[in-house]
C-alpha positions, 0 to 999 in steps of 0.5 A: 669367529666372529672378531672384525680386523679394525682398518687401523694398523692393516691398511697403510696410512697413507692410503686410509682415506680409501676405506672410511670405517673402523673395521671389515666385515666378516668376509673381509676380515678373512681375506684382506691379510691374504690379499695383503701377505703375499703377491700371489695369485687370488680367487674370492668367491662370495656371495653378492653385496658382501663387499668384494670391492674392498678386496680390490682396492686392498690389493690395489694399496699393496701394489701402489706402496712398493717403491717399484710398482707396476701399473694396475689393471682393474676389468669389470665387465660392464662399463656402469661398473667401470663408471662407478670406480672411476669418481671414488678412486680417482678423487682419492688417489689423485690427492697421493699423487697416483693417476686413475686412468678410466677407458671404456667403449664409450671413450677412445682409448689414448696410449699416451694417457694410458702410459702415465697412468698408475692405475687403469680401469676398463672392461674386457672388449677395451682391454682386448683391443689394447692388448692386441697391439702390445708389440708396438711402442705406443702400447708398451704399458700392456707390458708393465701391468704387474697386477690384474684384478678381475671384477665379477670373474663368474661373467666368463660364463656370458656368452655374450662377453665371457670369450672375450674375458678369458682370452684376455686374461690368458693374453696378459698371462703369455705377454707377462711370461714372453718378457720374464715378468711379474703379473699377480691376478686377483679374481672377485667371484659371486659364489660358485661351485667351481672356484678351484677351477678357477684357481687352477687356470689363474695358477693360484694356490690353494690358500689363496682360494678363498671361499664364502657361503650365504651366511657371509652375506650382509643381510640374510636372503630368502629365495622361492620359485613362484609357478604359473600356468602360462596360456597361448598368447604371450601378451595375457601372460605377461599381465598374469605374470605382472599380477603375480608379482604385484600380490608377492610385493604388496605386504612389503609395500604397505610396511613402507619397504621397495620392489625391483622387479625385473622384466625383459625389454624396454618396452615392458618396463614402461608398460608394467610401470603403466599398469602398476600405475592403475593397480596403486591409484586404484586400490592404494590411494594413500600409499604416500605421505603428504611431504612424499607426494610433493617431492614426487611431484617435483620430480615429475617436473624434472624428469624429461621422458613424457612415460617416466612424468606419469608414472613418478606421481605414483612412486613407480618409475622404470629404468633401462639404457634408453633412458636419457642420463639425466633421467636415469640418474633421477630415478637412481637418487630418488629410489635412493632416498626411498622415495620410489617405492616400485622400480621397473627395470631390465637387467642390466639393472642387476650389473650396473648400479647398486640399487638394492631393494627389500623384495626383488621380483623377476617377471621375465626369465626370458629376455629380448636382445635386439641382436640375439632375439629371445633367449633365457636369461643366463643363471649368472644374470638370474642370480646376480638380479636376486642378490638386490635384494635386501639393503644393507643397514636398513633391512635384516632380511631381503627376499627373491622371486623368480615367476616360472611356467609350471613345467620349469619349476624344478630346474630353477629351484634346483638353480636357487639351491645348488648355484651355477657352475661357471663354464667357458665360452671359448668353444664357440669362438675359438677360431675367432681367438685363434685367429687373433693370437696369430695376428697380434704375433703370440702363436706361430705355429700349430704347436704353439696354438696347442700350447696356448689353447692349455692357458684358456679356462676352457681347457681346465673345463674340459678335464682332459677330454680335449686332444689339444693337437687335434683340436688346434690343428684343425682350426689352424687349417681351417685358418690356413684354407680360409686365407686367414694365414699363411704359412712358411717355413713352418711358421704361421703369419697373418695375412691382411684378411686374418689382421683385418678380422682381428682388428674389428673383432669379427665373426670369421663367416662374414669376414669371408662375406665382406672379402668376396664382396669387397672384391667386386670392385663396384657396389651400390648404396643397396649392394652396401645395407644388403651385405652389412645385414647379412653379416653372421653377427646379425642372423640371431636378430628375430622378427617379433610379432607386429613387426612384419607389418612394418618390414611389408610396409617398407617393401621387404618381406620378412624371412628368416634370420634378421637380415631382412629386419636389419636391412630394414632398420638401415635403410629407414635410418637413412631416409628417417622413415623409420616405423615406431615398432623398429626403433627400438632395436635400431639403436643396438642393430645402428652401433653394431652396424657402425662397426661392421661398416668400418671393417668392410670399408677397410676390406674394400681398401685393401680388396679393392680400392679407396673409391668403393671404400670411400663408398662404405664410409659414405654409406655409414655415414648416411645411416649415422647422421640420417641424411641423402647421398648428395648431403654426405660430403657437407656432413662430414664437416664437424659441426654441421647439423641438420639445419645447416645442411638444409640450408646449404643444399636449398641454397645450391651448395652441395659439395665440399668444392662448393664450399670452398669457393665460397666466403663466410658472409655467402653462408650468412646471407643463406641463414647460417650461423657466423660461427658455423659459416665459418667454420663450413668455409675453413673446413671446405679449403683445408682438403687437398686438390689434385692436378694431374699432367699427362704430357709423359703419356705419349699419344702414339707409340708403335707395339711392344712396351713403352715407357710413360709417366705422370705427374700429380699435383696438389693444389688444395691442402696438404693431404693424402692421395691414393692414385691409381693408373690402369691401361686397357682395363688392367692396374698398371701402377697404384700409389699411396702418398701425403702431397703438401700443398704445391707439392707434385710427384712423377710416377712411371709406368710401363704398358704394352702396346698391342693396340690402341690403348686406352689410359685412365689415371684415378686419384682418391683423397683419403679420409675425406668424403670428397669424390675421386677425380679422374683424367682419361687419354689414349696411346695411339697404336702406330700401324704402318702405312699401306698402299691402297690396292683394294683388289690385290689386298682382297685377295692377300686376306687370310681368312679361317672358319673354324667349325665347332667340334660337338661334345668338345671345349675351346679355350681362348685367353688374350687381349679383347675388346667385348661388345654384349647387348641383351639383359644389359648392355655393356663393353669391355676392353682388357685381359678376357678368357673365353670358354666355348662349351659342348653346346656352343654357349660362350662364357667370357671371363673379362679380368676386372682386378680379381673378379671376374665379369660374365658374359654368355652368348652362343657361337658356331664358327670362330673366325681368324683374320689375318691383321685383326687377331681372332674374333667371335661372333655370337648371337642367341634368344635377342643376345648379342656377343661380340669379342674381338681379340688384338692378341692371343696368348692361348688358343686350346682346342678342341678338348673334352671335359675331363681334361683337368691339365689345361697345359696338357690339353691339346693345342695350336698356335694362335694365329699372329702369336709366336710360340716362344722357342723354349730351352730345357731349362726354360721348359722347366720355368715354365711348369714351375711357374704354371704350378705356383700360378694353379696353387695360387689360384686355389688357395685364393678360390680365384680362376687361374688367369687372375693371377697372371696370364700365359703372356705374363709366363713367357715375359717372365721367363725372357726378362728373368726379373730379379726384384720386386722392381723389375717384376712390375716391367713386366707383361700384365704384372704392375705394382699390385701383382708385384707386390701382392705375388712378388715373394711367390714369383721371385722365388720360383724364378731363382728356383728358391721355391718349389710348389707342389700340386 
């Protein structure tokens, strides 16, 4: 049956501008009443450039007719796909009065715009990122898309986006069901064999599974495998594969027909485009017609790539994403219109732009992706990229060529013959999507994962073999002992790394990376570029041939996994001391390390404050703009270039502060721009400016607890501070406020005085580059006068020497100061645990937020001083350790090894340190609370002390806290601990919570 459905009296009238012709094809013919009968789920499969499209925008005109509409929801997985929809419907829509809204990862997405949109175009990773918010208000039109229509639905079985896709579409089938609506999918394939899997995970039924063989194609399409002998040096074999495609092309040409062929990099397209180049002038001189040659030359004139000019003469040119706009779209009109007869391209040709050719040639089945390296390319790339050939109402036939070493010969005619069945790529990444549906709220327990990993096309492909249970409570443990989750009560929640991973869409490994990394509090431009290149996203970048050379010349040694490459690429985007043969991976390897950087300086706000945060960002910033530490503050203003920047630093303004305290004509007179000086000096003053008082801090106070406080000032412009006050080395209070200008805030706190102690007050201004400003004082221990009687006290000194037992372990944990000199030098003052071990080499733990400082010396004798706490000497090899405690909470000795129980492990009082006199009931606490301390201390792979000391124990249990308010009263907790385990210890204390070892 051959009879075409006219358009008249199918379409709405209202919306027949959309379609301009008198009938459907074939194809369309058959599916349009389908699509247009019913609001039930859709799968088409057909072949390529057979008019899927139309499918879309018919299901799009039932949708927009209905006097109660939903809004619609079209992905296509390639941004260029995207780009191409948004001008034909929004100009056609528009004038109806309907609202295309076009976002993808070029464009920040705005809820707003969204909100108001009818229809909304975008790809998957956008979508995704949406739909992990739709709980929040902002977000509600992720819950009132009532239709879904998957472009190229076949891209499930990219590794590269097909997760992504799948756990997209699954996402919006759950939100539709947990609010009782409507959702229809509608899902345009290439031709595969295995459309009815498809069918059964988007629940379509079977007569809505419409599928379309070859005949259906708009021009008949002829394909072969062409073999070749590869030999040892890839370069030659290039050129012998280049050779091959020439002779498979050149009868099309001379009849005045066009090739695309597709090779693997960049690089290659120019350099093909080049030879082709020589073959045709050589040996087809007068392949052009006069008036082709004069437009040609026009071209050339216009065009800006210098490679791109030599070629166009020819009637060759190439294409690929690092080609300027402007070029890019020259070379599509001008293929086009017939007037480039060669086209060289890479493959995202094939996705993006509809530019068939008559004959269509793939040199390479290899392809080079800067971040994943040499791989295959995919069979649904390899016959999407066939399906160029042959254009429709010029050519009754279109042929394709696939060049292949001999040996693979028969595996990709067999591909040619028999399809490619499309698989699921959520196996890879489950975690990773697991993860997410736990953050964004859609899975709460492993019953739930079980249940929602039955939605994902991956269970349809699995045919049964899976133990779903199994399976999900595997990885929900795994997600638990990572600390991805937590879980109470049965139920599973996110915790801030499980949100934060989610957020940026990260590989779970180099979450963990960025975590540990995060919380070591102080990190160097170095320290920055080396843990980004070391994230898992990374480790499939290769080192090509030619490229080690460059990577020695910059000092690093090439090893293996990329991250020696990527450490590279970013330190020369830095210093713009990049060599010829990395720049063309740097673009990819700079956007993907732009990413990674934002999610790691979001690790470092939340693992460890807004100064190592700010770091990062500066850091990033460096590697986007290319520029100096000392420039980053001045190029974070909008507007200033590089020029700009010159000219500010040569003339001794290096800061924001500096800026501020100038006029506009200073930055004239420099050579700036009016416009810009202005714009530089605006900017400069609108940052906020704190001013802090300190007279609340007393300058001396007898030992025990005191009561201080701080007021902060802003002087500057309104804006957000991040303050953090610590005493002795340990945060006692860390507040995050917006401060208008003149507004000030008081802040109590509370410290413990043992000693004379050391306060410092540090204020962060968030989202600016500008420095932290610090203010330091101290709190005077008051010590009671003593007469001097020098003999009579020299003999009132209680002194013990304690000898070493050999094979045994001392523990001591208490205040300290630490003076260390050897491979570095440094001190310390704070919270410390000291270990003593069989061979009388120290380690000494000094508790620096939750990471731990080593220091290593060797001992032989403790000695106690009555009126001076406990001290160690050490000295071994030129190193020297010493350690001074003001106050000891613990003191265990000796004990072996193979004591686990540090509680249970033999113990004496520590000199000038009360035992707590204990009840039953008190007794019991105490264990509860050690047990939650170790159970803690496990879970966030973290020595126990970290947590809170024995000191903090005993207070606990004296004051018997109640709310998270008076927890930070307490010995050793402050706001951070009270909030980061105030749940824990509240519980515990009300006997609420019961942990288990």
């Amino acid at each position: 049956m051959n009879e075409k459905l006219p358009v008249e009296g199918t379409i709405d009238e209202r919306f027949r501008e959309i379609f301009p012709y008198n009938s459907f094809n074939r194809m369309q013919s058959k599916a349009v009443p389908v699509i247009l009968g019913s609001d039930g789920n859709v799968v088409v499969s057909a072949p390529t450039a057979s008019g899927k499209t139309v499918l879309a925008e018919a299901a799009m005109v039932r949708e927009l007719g209905k006097a109660e509409r939903g809004k619609i929801l079209f992905i296509a997985p390639l941004r260029a796909l995207t780009n191409e929809k948004e001008s034909e419907w929004k100009r056609v829509l528009s004038t109806l009065g309907f609202k295309v809204y076009v976002v993808t990862g070029e464009r920040e997405l705005y809820p707003s715009e969204a909100r108001s949109a009818d229809v909304i175009i975008t790809t998957p990773e956008k979508w995704d990122s949406a739909t992990r918010k739709y709980l929040q208000e902002r977000y509600s039109f992720v819950r009132d898309v009532a239709l879904v229509i998957v472009d190229e639905v076949h891209l499930l079985d990219s590794d590269s986006r097909g997760g992504t896709l799948e756990a997209v579409i699954s996402r919006m089938r759950r939100i539709s069901a947990q609010y009782n609506k409507m959702l229809r999918t509608v899902a345009l394939s290439a031709t595969m064999p295995n459309i009815k899997d498809v069918a059964r995970w988007i629940g379509a039924p079977p007569e809505n599974v419409l599928e379309f063989d070859v005949s259906y194609r708009p021009v008949d399409l002829e394909t072969d495998v062409l073999p070749y002998y590869p030999k040892s040096n890839d370069f030659l074999n290039k050129y012998v594969r280049l050779y091959k495609a020439f002779d498979l092309i050149r009868g099309e040409l001379g009849d005045g027909h066009q090739a695309l062929i597709f090779v693997s990099t960049r690089q290659d397209t120019q350099q093909a485009a080049e030879k082709l180049c020589e073959i045709v002038r050589k040996n087809y001189p007068y392949m052009l017609q006069p008036f082709e040659a004069i437009k040609l030359q026009e071209l050339r004139n216009k065009a800006s790539s210098s490679k791109l000019k030599s070629c166009l003469p020819c009637a060759i040119a190439f294409h690929h994403a690092g080609l300027s706009a402007e070029d890019k779209a020259l070379v599509e009109a001008a293929f086009r219109e017939g007037l480039i007869r060669i086209l060289v391209s890479t493959s995202t040709l094939a996705w993006g732009v509809n530019l068939p050719a008559r004959v269509v040639v793939i040199r390479d089945i290899e392809m080079y992706d800067p971040i994943q390296g040499n791989k295959d390319i995919s069979p649904i790339d390899l016959l999407q990229m066939l399906g160029r050939a042959g254009r429709p109402g010029y050519d009754t036939l279109g042929k394709g060529y696939v060049i292949v070493p001999n040996d693979r010969a028969a595996e990709y005619r067999a591909l040619l013959k028999n399809g490619k069945a499309i698989e699921s790529m959520m196996e890879h990444s489950l975690a990773e999507h697991l993860n997410a549906e736990i953050a964004v709220g859609m899975v709460k327990s492993a019953a739930d994962a079980a249940d929602w990993i039955k939605t994902t096309f991956y269970y349809v492909r699995s045919e049964g073999r899976l133990n779903v249970e199994a399976l999900a409570g595997t990885k929900v443990k795994y997600l638990l002992r990572n600390g991805f989750v937590r879980e109470g009560s049965g139920v599973l929640t996110p915790t801030p790394l499980g949100t934060i991973t989610s957020d940026f869409y990260l590989k779970l490994e180099t979450a963990l990376l960025f975590r540990e990394q995060a919380m070591k509090g102080t990190l160097s431009t170095e320290d920055v570029l080396d843990i980004v290149a070391r994230a898992t996203e990374f480790s499939d970048v290769a080192t090509r041939p030619g490229e080690a050379s460059s990577l020695k010349a910059l000092g690093i040694e090439a090893g293996p996994g990329g991250m020696a490459k990527v450490r590279a690429i970013l330190a020369g985007l830095i210093g713009r001391t990049l060599p010829d043969e990395l720049k063309s991976d740097a673009w990819a390897i700079k956007q993907n390390a732009s990413r990674l950087l934002s999610a790691f300086s979001r690790f470092c706000e939340e693992f460890s404050g807004e100064t190592l945060s700010r770091k990062v960002k500066m850091v990033s910033l460096q590697i986007d703009k290319g520029i100096p530490e000392e420039a980053v503050e001045l190029a974070s203003i909008e507007g200033v270039g590089e020029r700009s920047l010159e000219l500010l630093v040569n003339g001794g303004i290096r800061s924001l502060r500096d800026a501020a305290d100038k006029k506009p004509e200073d930055l004239i007179r420099l050579g700036i721009r009016a416009p810009v000086a202005i714009s530089i000096v605006e900017a400069a003053r609108k940052v906020p400016k704190a001013e802090a008082d300190l007279s609340g801090i007393p300058g001396s106070a007898p030992s025990g607890s005191v009561n201080a406080s701080i007021t902060v000032r802003n002087i500057g412009a309104d804006g957000k501070l991040a303050i953090s006050i610590r005493a002795g080395g340990q945060s006692v209070r860390s507040e995050r406020l917006y401060l208008g200008r003149d507004s000030s805030r008081s802040l109590p706190f509370e410290v413990q005085i043992t000693d004379d102690m050391p306060v410092q007050i540090t204020v962060d201004y968030v989202d600016t580059m500008l420095p932290a400003d610090e203010w330091k004082t101290t709190i005077k221990l008051e010590r009671p006068a003593v007469k001097a009687e020098p003999e009579k006290t020299a003999k009132n000194v209680r002194k013990e020497v304690f000898e070493l037992t050999p094979g045994k372990y001392y523990v001591i944990a208490g205040e300290a100061g630490v003076e260390y000199a050897g491979r570095t030098s440094d001190s310390y003052h704070g919270s410390v645990v000291v270990l003593i071990k069989p061979d009388s080499s120290v380690v000494v733990h000094a508790d620096k937020g939750v990471y731990p400082r080593n220091y290593m010396g060797r001992a032989h004798i403790i000695q106690v001083n009555e009126g001076s706490g406990m001290r160690i000497s050490a000295e071994n090899n030129g190193e020297r350790l010493s350690v001074s405690f003001t106050s000891v909470g613990m003191f265990q000795a000796p004990f072996d090894a193979g004591t686990t129980d540090m509680a249970t492990a033999p113990a004496r009082a520590a000199p000038q340190v009360s035992e707590p006199v204990f009840s039953e009931e008190d007794r019991a606490l105490e264990k509860a609370l050690r047990d939650a301390r170790r159970a803690k201390a496990v879970e966030m792979k973290v020595p126990p002390y970290t947590i809170f000391q024995d000191k903090t124990i005993y207070d606990l249990i004296a004051k018997k806290p109640k709310t998270k308010g008076e927890l930070r009263g307490v010995y050793g907790i402050g706001e951070a601990k009270a909030e980061k385990y105030g749940d824990l210890i509240l519980g515990v204390l009300s006997g609420k919570a019961f942990i288990k070892e």
